[in-house]
N, C-alpha and C positions, 0 to 999 in steps of 0.2 A: 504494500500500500504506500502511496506516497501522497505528497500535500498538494494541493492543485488550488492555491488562495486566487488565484485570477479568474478560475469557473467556479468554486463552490464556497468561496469564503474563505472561514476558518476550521473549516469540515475536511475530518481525510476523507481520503474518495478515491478507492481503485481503479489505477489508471495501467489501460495495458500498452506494453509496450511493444514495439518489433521485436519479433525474433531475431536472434544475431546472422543465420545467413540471411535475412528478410534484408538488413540495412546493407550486409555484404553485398549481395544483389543491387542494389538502388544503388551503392559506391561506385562498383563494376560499370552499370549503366550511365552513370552520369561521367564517368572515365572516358567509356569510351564515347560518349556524345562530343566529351572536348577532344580527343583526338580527331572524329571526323571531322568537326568543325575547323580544326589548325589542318587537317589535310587539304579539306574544300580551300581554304583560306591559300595556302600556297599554290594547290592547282590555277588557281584566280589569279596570283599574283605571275606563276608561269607564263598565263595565257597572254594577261597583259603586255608580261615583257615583251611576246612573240608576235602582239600587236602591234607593238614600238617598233621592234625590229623591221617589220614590214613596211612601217609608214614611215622610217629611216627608206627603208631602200630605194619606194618609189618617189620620194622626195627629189633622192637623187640622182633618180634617171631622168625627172621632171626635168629636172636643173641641166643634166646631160643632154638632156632635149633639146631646151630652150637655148641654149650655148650653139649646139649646133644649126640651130633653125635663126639665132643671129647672125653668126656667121655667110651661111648660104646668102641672108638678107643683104646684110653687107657686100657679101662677093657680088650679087647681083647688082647693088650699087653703083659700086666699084665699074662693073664692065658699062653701064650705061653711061656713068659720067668721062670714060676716058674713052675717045675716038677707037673708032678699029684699025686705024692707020697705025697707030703706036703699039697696040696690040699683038697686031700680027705683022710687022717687023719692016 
């Protein structure tokens, strides 16, 4: 028996309790809740970096793009503002 003054007063009042593998159980489960949650947790963070990673790469093929497509720009400039006289020799 034990004292329980928050529900019955000042009155003992048999209070049952868990069995010891009951709580062992409920410890187990709540174990592994926080493992799969720190696993989900990294797989998340994996995915993201793998997200990064990719929107590194075509950042910089954008960039390899656009270099190249100024260029051409340019060359084409290039050949309208200088005579074909000069050009070709």
């Amino acid at each position: 028996m034990t004292r329980c003054p928050e529900e019955c007063g000042k009155q003992w009042r048999l209070v049952q309790e868990k069995l010891g593998w009951e709580k062992q159980k409920e410890e187990e489960a709540k174990e592994e809740a926080g493992k799969r949650r720190e696993e989900k947790e990294k797989e998340r963070k994996k995915k993201q970096k793998r997200k990064m990673v990719e929107v590194r790469k075509v950042a910089e093929e954008w960039e390899i793009w656009d270099e190249e497509e100024e260029a051409a720009k340019s060359e084409a400039e290039a050949k309208k503002l200088v005579p074909e006289n000069f050009i070709g020799g």
